[in-house]
C-alpha positions as CSV (number, residue, x, y, z in Angstrom):
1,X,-83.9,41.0,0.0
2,X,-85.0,37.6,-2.1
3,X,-85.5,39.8,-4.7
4,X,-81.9,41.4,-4.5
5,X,-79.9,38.1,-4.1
6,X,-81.7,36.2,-7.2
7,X,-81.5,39.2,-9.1
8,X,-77.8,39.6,-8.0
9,X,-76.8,35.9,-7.3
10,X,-74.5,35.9,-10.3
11,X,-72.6,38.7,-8.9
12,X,-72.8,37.6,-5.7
13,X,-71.4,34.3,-7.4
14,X,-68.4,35.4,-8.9
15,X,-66.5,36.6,-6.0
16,X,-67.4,33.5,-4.1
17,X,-65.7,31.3,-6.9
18,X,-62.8,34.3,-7.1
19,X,-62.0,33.2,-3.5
20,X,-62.5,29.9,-3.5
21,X,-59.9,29.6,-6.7
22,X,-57.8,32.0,-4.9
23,X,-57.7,29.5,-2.0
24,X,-57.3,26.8,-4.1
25,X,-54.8,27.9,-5.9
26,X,-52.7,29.2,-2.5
27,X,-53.0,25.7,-1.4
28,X,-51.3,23.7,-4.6
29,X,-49.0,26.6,-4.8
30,X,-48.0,26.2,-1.1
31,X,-47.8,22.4,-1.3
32,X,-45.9,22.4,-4.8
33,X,-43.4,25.5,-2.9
34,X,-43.2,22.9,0.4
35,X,-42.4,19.8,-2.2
36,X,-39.9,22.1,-4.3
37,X,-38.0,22.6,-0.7
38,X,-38.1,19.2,0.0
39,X,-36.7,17.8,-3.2
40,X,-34.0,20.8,-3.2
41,X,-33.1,19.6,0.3
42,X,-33.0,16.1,-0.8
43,X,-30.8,16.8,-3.6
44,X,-28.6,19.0,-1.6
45,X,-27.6,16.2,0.6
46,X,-27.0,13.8,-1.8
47,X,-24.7,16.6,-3.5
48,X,-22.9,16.9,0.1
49,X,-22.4,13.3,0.4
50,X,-20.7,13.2,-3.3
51,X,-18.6,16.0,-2.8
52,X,-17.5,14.0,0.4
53,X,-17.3,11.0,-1.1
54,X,-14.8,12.7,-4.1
55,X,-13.0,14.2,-1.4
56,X,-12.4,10.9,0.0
57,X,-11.3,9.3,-3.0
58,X,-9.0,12.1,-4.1
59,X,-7.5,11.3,-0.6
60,X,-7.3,7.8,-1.2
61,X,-5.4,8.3,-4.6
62,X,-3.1,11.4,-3.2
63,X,-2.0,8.4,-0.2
64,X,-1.8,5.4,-3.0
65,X,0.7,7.7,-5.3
66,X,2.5,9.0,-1.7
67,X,3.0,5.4,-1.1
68,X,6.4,4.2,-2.5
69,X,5.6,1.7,-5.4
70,X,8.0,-1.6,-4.6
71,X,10.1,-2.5,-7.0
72,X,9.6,-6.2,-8.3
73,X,12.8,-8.0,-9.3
74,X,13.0,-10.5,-12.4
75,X,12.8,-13.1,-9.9
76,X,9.5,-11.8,-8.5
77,X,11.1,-10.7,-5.2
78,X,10.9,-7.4,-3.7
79,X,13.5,-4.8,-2.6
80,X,13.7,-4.1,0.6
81,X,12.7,-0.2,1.2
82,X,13.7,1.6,4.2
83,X,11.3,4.5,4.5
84,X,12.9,7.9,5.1
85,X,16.1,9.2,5.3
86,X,16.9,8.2,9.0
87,X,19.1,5.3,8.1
88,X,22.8,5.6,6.3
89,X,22.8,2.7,3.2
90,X,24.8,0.3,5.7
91,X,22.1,0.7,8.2
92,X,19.4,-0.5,5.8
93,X,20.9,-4.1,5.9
94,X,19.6,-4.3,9.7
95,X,16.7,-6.6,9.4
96,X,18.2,-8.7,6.4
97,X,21.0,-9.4,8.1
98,X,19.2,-10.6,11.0
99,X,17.1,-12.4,8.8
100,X,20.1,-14.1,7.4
101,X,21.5,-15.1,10.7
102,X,18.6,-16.7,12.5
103,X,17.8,-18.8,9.4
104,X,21.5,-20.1,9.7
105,X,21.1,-20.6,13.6
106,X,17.7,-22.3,13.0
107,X,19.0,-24.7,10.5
108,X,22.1,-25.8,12.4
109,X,24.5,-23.7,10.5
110,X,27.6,-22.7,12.3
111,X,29.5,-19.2,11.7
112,X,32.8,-19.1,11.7
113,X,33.1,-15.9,9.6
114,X,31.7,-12.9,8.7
115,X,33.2,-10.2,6.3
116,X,30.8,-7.3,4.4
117,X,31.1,-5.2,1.3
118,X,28.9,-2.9,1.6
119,X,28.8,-1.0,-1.9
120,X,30.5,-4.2,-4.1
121,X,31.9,-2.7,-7.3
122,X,31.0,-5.2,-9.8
123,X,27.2,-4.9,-8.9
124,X,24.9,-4.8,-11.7
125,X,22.5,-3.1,-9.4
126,X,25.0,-0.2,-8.2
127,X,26.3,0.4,-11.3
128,X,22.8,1.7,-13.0
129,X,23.8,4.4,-10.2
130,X,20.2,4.5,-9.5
131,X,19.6,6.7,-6.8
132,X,19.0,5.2,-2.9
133,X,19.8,1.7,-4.0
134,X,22.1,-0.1,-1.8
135,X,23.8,-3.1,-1.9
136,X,25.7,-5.4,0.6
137,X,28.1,-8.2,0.3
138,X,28.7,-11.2,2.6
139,X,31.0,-13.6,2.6
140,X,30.6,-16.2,5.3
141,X,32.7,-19.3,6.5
142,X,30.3,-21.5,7.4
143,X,30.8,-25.4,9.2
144,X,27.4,-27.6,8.8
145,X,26.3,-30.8,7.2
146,X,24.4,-31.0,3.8
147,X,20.7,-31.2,4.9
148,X,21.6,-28.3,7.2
149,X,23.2,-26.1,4.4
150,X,20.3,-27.6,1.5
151,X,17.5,-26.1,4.3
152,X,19.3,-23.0,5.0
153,X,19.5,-22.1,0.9
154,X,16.0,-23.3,0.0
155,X,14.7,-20.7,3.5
156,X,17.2,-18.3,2.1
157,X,15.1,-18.6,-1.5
158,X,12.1,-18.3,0.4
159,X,12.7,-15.4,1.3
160,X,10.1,-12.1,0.0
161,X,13.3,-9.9,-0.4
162,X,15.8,-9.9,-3.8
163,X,19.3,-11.7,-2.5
164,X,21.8,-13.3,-4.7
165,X,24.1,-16.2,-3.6
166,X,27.3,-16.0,-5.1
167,X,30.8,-18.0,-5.2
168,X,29.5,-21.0,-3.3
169,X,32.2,-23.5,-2.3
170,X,32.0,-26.2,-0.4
171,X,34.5,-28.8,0.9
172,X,34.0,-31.9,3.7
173,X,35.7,-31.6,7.0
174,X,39.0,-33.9,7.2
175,X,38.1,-35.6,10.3
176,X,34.4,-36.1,9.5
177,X,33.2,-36.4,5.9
178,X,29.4,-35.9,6.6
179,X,30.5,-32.3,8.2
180,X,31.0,-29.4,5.7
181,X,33.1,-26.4,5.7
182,X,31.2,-23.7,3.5
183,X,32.3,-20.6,1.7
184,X,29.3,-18.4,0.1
185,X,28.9,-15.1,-0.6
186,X,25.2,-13.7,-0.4
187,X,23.8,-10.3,-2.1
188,X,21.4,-8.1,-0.2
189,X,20.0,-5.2,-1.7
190,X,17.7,-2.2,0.0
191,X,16.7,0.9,-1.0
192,X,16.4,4.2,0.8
193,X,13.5,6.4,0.1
């Protein structure tokens, strides 16, 4: 049996180094195949999470051009949008108008008259005839004193939203010369989207 195995040991060899290769080579295969799926799973995450993340921006810009852009007047003051179509142009003046009156009642200034225009016909604005801007007219009688009146026009060009005081006339009370009686007219202007 000696005899056999040296006389045969190099054919006895070969099959022993066959398997061992063979098993050698199943293993790196095997780990390379286990690597591959890791790296592909890797990478198909990361793709999931971009497409996500594109999908979120495309959402983002769809919203930002949904979004009505506001219009900047030369003065640097906004227009005052009303979102959707609920309100009638006259309504759109709500919040302006109240605007308007509590800054008068919290600088002292006294109403004594109120008339609108809504629409005013010599209206640089209105007569573009752009569509779903509005504009509103009012013309107050007012009774103050100057520091009252100066605060209530320097509040009133505080304000974020475009107005335009017009035809401003003043004249002193006959009793009392430190009380005024005001006339003004003040623009408004919104725009329904």
């Amino acid at each position: 049996m000696e005899k056999f195995i040296k006389e045969n040991i190099a054919i006895l060899l070969i099959p022993i180094i066959a398997l061992a290769g063979l098993g050698y080579w199943t293993y790196t295969s095997y780990n390379g195949m286990s690597e591959s799926r890791n790296v592909k799973k890797e990478k198909e995450e990361l793709l999931a999470t971009k497409k996500m993340q594109l999908e979120q921006i495309r959402a983002q810009k769809v919203q930002e051009n949904e979004k009505p852009k506001k219009k900047v007047a030369a003065s640097g003051k906004i227009i005052y949008e009303v979102l959707g179509q609920q309100f009638s142009p006259e309504a759109s003046f709500g919040i302006m108008f109240e605007n308007i009156l509590a800054n008068m009642t919290n600088n002292g200034v006294r109403i004594r008259s109120i008339d609108y225009n809504y629409q005013p016909m010599d209206d640089k604005v209105l007569l573009v005839n752009a569509p779903g801007y509005n504009a509103c007219e009012l013309s107050f009688t007012a009774v103050s004193t100057y520091s009252q009146l100066q605060s209530f026009f320097k509040n009133l060009a505080k304000e974020n939203y475009l107005s335009s005081i017009y035809e401003v006339y003043i004249e002193p009370y006959d009793r009392d010369k430190t009380i005024l009686i005001s006339k003004f007219k003040i623009r408004l202007y919104t725009r329904t989207i």
